[in-house]
N, C-alpha and C positions, 0 to 999 in steps of 0.2 A: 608350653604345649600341654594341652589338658590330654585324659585317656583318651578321649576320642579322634586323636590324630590332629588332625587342624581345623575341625570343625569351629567356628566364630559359636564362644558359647551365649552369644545374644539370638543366634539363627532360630527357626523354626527345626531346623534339622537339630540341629543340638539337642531339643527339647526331644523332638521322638526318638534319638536314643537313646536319656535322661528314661524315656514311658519303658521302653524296648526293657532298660536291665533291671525296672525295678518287676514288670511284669514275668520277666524270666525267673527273676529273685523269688517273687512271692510263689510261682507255679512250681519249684523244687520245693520251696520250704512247706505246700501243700501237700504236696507228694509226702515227706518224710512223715506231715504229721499226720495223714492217712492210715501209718503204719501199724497194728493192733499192739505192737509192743508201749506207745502211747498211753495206752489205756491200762494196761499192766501197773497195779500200787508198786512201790517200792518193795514192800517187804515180800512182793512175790517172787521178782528177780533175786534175792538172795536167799530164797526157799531153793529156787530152781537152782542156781549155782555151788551152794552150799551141799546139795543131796549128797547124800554117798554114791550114786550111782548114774552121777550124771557122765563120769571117764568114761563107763561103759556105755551108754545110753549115745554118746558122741561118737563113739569108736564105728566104723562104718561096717564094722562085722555086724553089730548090733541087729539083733531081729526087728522086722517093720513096727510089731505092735509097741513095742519098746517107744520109737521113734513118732507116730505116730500119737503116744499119750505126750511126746514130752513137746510135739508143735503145740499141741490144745495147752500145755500145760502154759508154755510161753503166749496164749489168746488166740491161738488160731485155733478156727474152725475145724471140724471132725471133716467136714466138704473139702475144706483146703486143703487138708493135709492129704488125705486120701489121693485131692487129683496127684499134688505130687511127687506122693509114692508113685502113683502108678505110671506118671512120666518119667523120671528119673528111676524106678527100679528099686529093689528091698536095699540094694549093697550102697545104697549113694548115702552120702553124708547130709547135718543137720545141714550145714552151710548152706548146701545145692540146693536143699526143700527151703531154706527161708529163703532164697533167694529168687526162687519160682515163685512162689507166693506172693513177696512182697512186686516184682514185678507186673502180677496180674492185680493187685491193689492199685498199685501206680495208674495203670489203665484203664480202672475203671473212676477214679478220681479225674486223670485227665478229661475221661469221657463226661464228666460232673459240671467241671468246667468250662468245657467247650459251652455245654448247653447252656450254662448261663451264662455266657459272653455272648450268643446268639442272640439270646429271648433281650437280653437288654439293650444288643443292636437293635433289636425288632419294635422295641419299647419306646425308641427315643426318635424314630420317624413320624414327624410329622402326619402323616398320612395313615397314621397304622391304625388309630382307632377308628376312621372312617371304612375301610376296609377289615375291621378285627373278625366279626361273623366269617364273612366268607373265606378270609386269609386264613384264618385256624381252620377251617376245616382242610382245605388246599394243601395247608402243611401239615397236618396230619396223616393225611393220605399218602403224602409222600414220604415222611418218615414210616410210613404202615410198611409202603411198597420195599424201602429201603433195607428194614427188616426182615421182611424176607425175602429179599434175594441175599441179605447176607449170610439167615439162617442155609437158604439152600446150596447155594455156592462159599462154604466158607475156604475155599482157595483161592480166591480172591484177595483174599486178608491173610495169606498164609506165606513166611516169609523164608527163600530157600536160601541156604548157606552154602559157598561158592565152595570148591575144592579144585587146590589147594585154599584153605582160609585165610589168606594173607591181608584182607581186605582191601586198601588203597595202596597198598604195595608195606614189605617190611626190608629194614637193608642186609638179611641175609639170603633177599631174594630180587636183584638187582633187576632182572631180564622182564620181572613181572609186576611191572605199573600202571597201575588202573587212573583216569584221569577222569575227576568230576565238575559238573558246573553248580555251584551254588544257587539256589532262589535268590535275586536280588535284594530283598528284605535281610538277608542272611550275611550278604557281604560286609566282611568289616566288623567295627566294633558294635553292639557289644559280646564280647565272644563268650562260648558258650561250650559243655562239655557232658554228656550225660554215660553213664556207664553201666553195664547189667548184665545176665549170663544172657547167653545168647540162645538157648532155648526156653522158649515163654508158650505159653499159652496160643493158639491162634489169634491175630490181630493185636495183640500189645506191640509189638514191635510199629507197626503200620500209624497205630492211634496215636505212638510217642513219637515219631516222627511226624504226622500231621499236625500236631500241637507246635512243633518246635520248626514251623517253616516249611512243613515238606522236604526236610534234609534228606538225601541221601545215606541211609546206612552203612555202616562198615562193622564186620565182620572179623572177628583176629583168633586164630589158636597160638597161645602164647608158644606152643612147643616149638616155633619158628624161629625164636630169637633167645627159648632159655629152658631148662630142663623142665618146665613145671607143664605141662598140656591141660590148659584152662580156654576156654571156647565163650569169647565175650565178645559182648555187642557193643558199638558205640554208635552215638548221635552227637555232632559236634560241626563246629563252623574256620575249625583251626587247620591252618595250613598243612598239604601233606606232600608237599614240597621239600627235596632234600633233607628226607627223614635220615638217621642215623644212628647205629648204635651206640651207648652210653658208655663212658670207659670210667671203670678199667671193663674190659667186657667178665659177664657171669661164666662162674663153672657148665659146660657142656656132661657132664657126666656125675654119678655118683658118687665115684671117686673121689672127683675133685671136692666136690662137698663136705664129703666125709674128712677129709684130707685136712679142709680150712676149717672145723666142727674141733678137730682134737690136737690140731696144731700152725699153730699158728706162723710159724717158720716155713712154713709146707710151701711149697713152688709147686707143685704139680697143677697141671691143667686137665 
């Protein structure tokens, strides 16, 4: 039996999901290398890590400007970093702003790609240069019209987070399961997993879901099922059928943390 369950690998169906993961494969691997850390020489990252003041600089007490010189310093933008701060607030950590950041890169990459998968659908119609004059204008008007109604409605594009955040259901919260239908395209192999903080930008969340099938989002605060309160977004095609906790289960408290940190004999829960 190959990965793809029993598809006959001579079929025509084998083949498009042979196209399916390598096209999944290259659009993450696009994604990472999007990232400005890419462009970063080597000897900058161990300038940055090396500094004497990068503990403090990380420390989430740390003042904005502080924070703010060391996104630029890692290639982000003085624009990027700014937004943000100003989203996430002076007290938040570097993690949270790269992570904002790199989310809104991811989306406008997708956004890169989408258009040239269009234009070369558009390319390869027979028909297209007899119609090219008047079709480019027809589509331009329409992408004119498209922009702005997203400038002026951008709630449209704007992606609200359920409460409780449990997303498709978690198993410390058995009474509340959400039940979704996959895109047909989506069913099945090849499967697929995308992860991120779950506050972005308006419309990144929307755009990475219409790249990846139209999947339905989900939504998780890790605080549900373990001490750490982390509010992440997923995009995926994997079962959420008879979810379950991992054993042995995590410590519920500080305590217990602290407990298993300085001894290791320690039974407390």
């Amino acid at each position: 039996m190959n990965s793809f369950g029993n598809i006959d690998p001579s079929s025509d169906e084998f083949e498009q999901k042979v196209e399916q993961v390598l096209f999944i494969m290259n659009f993450f691997f696009l994604l990472q290398m999007s990232s400005s850390h890419y462009e970063l020489p080597l000897d900058d990252f161990i300038d940055i890590d090396s500094s004497s003041d990068t503990k403090e600089i990380l420390n989430s007490d740390s003042d904005e400007e502080n924070k703010r010189l060391y996104l630029t310093k890692m290639g982000y933008s003085e624009v990027e970093a700014s937004i943000a701060m100003e989203r996430y607030g002076p007290d938040s950590s570097i993690v949270e702003l790269t992570d904002f950041i790199c989310a809104a890169q991811m989306a406008k990459a997708a956004d890169v790609l989408l258009l040239v998968k269009d234009k070369k659908l558009l390319c390869n119609n027979p028909n297209y240069k007899k119609r090219q004059n008047s079709g480019y204008d027809l589509l331009k008007r329409k992408k004119q019209r498209k922009l702005e109604k997203r400038l002026l409605n951008e709630d449209d594009h704007a992606v609200h987070l359920t409460n409780p955040m449990i997303g498709f259901g978690v198993p410390t919260e058995p009474d509340q399961i959400t039940q979704r239908i996959l895109p047909e395209d989506a069913i099945g192999p090849p499967y697929f997993y995308y992860e991120n903080v779950a506050l972005t930008p308006v419309g990144v969340w929307t755009e990475m879901s219409r790249y990846l099938y139209d999947v339905e989002l989900e939504f998780v605060d890790s605080k549900y099922f373990c001490i750490v309160a982390r509010k992440r977004g997923y995009i995926h095609n994997l079962s959420i059928e008879n979810r379950f906790s991992l054993i042995p289960l995590p410590n519920d408290s500080m305590m217990g943390i602290t407990c298993l940190l300085f001894n290791s004999d320690c039974k407390c829960r």
